[in-house]
mmCIF file of the N, C-alpha and C atoms, coordinates in Angstrom:
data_MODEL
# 
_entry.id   MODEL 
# 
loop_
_atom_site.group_PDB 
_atom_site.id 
_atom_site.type_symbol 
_atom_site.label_atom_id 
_atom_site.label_alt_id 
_atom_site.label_comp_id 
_atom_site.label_asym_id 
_atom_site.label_entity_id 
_atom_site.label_seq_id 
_atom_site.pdbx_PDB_ins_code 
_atom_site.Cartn_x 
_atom_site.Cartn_y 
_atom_site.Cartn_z 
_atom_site.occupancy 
_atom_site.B_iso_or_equiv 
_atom_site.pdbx_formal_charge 
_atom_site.auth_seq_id 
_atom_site.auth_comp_id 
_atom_site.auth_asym_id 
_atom_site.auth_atom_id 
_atom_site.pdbx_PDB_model_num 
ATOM 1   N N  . UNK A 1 1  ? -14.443 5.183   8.151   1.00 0.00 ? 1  UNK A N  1 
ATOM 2   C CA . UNK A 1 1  ? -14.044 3.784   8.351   1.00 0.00 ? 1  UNK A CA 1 
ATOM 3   C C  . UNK A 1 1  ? -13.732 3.587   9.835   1.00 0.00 ? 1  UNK A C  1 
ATOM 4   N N  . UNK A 1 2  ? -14.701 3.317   10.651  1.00 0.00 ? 2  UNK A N  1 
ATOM 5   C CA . UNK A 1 2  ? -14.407 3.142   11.866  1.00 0.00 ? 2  UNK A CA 1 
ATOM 6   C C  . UNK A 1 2  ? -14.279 1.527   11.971  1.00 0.00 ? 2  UNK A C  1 
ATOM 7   N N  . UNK A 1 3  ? -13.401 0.731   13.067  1.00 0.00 ? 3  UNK A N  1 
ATOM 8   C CA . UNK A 1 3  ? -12.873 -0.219  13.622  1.00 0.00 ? 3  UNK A CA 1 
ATOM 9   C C  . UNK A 1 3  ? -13.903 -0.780  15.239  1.00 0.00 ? 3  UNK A C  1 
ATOM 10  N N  . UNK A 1 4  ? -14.689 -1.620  14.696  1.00 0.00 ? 4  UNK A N  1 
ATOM 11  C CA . UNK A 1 4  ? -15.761 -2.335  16.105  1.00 0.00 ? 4  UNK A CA 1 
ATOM 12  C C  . UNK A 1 4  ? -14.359 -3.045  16.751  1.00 0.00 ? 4  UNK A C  1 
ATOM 13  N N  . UNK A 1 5  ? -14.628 -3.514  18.038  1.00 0.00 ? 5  UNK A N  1 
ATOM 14  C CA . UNK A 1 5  ? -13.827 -4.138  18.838  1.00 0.00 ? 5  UNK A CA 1 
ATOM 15  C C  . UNK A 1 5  ? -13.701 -5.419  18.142  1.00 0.00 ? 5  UNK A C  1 
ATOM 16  N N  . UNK A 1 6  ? -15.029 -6.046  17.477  1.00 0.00 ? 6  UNK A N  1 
ATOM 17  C CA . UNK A 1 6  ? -14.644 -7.203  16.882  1.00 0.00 ? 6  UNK A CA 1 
ATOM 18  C C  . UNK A 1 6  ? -14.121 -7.052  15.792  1.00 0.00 ? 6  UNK A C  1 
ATOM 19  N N  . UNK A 1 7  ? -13.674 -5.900  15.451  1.00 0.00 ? 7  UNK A N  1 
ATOM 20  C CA . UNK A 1 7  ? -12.669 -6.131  14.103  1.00 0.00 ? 7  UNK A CA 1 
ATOM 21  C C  . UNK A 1 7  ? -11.038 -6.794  14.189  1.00 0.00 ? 7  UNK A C  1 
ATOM 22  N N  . UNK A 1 8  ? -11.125 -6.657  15.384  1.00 0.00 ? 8  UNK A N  1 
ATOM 23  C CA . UNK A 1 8  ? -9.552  -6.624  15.899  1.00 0.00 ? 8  UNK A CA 1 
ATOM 24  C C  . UNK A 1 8  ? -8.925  -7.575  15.656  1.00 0.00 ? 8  UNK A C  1 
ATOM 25  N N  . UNK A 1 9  ? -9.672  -8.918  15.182  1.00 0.00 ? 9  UNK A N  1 
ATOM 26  C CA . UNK A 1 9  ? -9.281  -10.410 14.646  1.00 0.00 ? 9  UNK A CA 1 
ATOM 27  C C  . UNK A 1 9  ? -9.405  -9.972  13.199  1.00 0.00 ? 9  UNK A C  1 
ATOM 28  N N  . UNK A 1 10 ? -10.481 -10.198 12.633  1.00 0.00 ? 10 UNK A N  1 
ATOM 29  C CA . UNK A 1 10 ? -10.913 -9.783  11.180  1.00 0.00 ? 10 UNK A CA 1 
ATOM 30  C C  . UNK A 1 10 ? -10.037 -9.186  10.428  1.00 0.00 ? 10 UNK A C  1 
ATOM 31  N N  . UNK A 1 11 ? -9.716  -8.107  10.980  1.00 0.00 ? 11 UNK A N  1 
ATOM 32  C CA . UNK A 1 11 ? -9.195  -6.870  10.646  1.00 0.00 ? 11 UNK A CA 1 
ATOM 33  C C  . UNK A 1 11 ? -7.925  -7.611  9.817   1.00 0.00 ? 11 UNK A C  1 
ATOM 34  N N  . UNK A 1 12 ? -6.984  -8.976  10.362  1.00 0.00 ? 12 UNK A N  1 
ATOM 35  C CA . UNK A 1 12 ? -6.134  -9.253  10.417  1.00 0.00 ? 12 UNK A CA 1 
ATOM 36  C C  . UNK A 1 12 ? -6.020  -9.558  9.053   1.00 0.00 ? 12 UNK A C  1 
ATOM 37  N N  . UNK A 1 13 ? -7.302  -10.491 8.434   1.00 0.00 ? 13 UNK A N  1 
ATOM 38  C CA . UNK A 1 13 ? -7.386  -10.421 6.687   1.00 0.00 ? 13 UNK A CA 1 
ATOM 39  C C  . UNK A 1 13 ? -8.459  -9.516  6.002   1.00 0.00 ? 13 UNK A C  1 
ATOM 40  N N  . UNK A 1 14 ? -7.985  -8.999  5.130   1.00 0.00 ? 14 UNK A N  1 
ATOM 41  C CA . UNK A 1 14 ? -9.165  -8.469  4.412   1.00 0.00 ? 14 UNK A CA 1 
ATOM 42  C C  . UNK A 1 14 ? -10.437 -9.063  4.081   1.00 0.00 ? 14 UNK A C  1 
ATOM 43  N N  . UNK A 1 15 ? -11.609 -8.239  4.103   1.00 0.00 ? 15 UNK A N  1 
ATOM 44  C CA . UNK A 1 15 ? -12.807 -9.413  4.128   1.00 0.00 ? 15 UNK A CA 1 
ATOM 45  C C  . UNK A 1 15 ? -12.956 -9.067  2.729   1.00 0.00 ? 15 UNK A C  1 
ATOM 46  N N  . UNK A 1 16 ? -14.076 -9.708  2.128   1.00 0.00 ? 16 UNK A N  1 
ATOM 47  C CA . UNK A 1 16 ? -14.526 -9.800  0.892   1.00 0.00 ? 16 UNK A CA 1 
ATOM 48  C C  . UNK A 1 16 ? -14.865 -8.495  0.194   1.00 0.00 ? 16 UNK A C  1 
ATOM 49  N N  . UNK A 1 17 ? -15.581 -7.646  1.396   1.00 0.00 ? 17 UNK A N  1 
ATOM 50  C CA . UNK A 1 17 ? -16.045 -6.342  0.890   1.00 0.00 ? 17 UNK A CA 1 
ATOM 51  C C  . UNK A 1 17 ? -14.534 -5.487  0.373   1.00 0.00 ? 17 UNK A C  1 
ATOM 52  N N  . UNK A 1 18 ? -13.388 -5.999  1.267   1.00 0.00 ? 18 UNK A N  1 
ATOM 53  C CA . UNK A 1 18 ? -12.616 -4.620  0.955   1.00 0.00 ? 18 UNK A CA 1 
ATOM 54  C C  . UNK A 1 18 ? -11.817 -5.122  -0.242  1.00 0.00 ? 18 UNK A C  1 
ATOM 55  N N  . UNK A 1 19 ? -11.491 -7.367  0.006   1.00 0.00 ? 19 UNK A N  1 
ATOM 56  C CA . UNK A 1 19 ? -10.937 -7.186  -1.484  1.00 0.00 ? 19 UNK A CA 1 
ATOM 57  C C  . UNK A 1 19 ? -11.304 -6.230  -2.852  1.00 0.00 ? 19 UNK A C  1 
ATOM 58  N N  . UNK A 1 20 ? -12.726 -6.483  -2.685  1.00 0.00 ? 20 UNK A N  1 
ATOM 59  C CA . UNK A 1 20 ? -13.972 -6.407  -3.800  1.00 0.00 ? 20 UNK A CA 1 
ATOM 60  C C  . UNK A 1 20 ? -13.619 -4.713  -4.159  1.00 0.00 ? 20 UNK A C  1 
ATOM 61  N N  . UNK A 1 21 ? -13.474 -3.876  -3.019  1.00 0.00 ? 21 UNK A N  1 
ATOM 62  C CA . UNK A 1 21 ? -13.116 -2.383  -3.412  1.00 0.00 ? 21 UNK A CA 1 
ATOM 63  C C  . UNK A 1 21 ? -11.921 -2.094  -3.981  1.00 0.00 ? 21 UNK A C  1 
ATOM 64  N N  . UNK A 1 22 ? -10.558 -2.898  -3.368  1.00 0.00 ? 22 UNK A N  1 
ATOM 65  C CA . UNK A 1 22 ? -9.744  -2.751  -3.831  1.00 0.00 ? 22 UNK A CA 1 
ATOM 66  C C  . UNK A 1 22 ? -9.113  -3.081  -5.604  1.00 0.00 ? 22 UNK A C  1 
ATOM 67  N N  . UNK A 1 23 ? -10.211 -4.157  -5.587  1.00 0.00 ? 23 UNK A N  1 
ATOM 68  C CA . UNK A 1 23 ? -10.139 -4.947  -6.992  1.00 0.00 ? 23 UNK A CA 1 
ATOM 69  C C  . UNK A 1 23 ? -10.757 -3.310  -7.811  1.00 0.00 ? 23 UNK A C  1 
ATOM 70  N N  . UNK A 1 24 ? -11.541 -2.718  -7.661  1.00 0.00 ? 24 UNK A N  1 
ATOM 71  C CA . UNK A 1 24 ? -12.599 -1.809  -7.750  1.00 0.00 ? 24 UNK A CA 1 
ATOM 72  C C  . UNK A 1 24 ? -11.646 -0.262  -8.382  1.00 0.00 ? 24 UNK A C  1 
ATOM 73  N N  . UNK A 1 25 ? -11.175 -0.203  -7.379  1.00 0.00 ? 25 UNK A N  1 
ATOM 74  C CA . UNK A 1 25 ? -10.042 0.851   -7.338  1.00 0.00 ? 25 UNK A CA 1 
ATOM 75  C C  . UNK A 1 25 ? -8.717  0.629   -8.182  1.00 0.00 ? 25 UNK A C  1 
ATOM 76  N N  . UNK A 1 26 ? -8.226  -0.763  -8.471  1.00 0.00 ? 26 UNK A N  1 
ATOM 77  C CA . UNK A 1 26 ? -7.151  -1.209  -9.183  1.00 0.00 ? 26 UNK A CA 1 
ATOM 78  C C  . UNK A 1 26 ? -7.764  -0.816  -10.742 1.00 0.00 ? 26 UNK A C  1 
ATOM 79  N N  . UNK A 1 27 ? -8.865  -1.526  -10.782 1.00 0.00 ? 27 UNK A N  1 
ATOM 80  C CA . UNK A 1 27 ? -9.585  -1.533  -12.267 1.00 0.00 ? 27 UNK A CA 1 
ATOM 81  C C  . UNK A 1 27 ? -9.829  0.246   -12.407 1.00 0.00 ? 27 UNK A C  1 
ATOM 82  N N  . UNK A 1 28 ? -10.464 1.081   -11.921 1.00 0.00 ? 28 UNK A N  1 
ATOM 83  C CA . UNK A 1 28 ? -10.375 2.644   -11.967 1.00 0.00 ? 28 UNK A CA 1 
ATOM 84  C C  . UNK A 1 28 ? -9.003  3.048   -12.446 1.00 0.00 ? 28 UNK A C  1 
ATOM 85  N N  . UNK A 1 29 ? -7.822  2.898   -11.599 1.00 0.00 ? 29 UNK A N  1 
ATOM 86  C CA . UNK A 1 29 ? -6.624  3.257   -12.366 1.00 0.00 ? 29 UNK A CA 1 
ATOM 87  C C  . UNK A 1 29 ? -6.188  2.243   -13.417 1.00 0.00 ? 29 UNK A C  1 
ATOM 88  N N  . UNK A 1 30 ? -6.356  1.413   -13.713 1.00 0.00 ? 30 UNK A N  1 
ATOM 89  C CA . UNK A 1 30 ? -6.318  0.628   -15.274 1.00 0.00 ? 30 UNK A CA 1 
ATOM 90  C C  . UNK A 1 30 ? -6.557  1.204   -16.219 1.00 0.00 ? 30 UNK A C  1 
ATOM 91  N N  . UNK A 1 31 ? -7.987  1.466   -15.522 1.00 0.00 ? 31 UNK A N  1 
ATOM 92  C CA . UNK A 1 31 ? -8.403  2.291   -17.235 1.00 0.00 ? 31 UNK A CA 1 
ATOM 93  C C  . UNK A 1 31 ? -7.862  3.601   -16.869 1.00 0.00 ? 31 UNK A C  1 
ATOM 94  N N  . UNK A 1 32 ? -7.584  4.476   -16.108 1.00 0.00 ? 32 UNK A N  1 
ATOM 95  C CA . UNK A 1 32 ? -7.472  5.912   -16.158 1.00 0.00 ? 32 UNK A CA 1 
ATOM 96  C C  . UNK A 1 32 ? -6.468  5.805   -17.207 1.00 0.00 ? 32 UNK A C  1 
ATOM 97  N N  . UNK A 1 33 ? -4.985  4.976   -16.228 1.00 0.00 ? 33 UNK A N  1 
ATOM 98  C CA . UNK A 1 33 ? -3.803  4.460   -16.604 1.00 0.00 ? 33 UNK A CA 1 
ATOM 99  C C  . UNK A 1 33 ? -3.999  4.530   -18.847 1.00 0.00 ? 33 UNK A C  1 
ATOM 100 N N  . UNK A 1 34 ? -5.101  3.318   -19.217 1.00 0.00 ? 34 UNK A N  1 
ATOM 101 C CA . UNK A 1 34 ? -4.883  3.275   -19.933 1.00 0.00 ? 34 UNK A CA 1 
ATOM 102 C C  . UNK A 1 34 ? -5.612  4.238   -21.093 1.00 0.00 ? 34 UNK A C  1 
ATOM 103 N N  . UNK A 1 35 ? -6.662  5.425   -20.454 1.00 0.00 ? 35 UNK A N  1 
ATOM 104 C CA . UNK A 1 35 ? -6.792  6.421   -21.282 1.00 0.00 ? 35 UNK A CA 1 
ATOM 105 C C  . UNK A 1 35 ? -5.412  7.181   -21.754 1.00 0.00 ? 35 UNK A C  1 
ATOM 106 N N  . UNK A 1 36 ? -5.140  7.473   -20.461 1.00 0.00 ? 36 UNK A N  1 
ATOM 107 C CA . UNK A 1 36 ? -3.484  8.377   -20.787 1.00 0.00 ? 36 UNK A CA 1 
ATOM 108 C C  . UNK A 1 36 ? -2.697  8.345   -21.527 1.00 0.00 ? 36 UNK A C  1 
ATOM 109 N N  . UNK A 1 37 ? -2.720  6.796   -21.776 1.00 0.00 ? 37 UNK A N  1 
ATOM 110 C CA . UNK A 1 37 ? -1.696  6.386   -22.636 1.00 0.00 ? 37 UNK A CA 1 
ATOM 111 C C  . UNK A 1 37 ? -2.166  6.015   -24.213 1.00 0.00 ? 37 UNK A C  1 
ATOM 112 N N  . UNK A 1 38 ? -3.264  6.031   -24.215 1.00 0.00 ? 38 UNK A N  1 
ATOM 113 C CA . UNK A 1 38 ? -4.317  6.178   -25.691 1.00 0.00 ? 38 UNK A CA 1 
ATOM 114 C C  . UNK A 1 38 ? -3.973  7.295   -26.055 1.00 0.00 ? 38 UNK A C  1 
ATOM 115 N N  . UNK A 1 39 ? -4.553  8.936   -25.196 1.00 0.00 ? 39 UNK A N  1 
ATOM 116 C CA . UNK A 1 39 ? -4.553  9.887   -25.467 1.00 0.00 ? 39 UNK A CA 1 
ATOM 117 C C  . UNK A 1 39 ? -3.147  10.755  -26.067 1.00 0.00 ? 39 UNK A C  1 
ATOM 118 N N  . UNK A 1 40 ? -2.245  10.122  -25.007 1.00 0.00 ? 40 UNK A N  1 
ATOM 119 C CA . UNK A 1 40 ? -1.231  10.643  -25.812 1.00 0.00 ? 40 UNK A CA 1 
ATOM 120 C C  . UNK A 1 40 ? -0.052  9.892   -26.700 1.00 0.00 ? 40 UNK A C  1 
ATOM 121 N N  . UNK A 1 41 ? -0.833  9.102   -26.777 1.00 0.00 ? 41 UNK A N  1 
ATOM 122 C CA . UNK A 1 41 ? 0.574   8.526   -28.377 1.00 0.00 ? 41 UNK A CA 1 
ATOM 123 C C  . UNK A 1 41 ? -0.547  8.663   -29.411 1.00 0.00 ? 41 UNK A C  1 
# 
């Protein structure tokens, strides 16, 4: 994850791509989250 000089504004909000990963990554531990909790009760 390198930083262009023009990120240096940008940078300031998240752009679409990183909401989009983060949404990405939330949903991954959701479900991990909610295997775990299937598996053991």
């Amino acid at each position: 994850m390198t930083l262009k000089s023009s990120d240096r504004f940008t940078g300031i909000k998240p752009t679409a791509e990183e909401i989009s990963q983060n949404n990405c990554a939330a949903e991954l531990m959701w479900q991990t989250n909610l295997t775990i909790v299937i598996s053991t009760s």
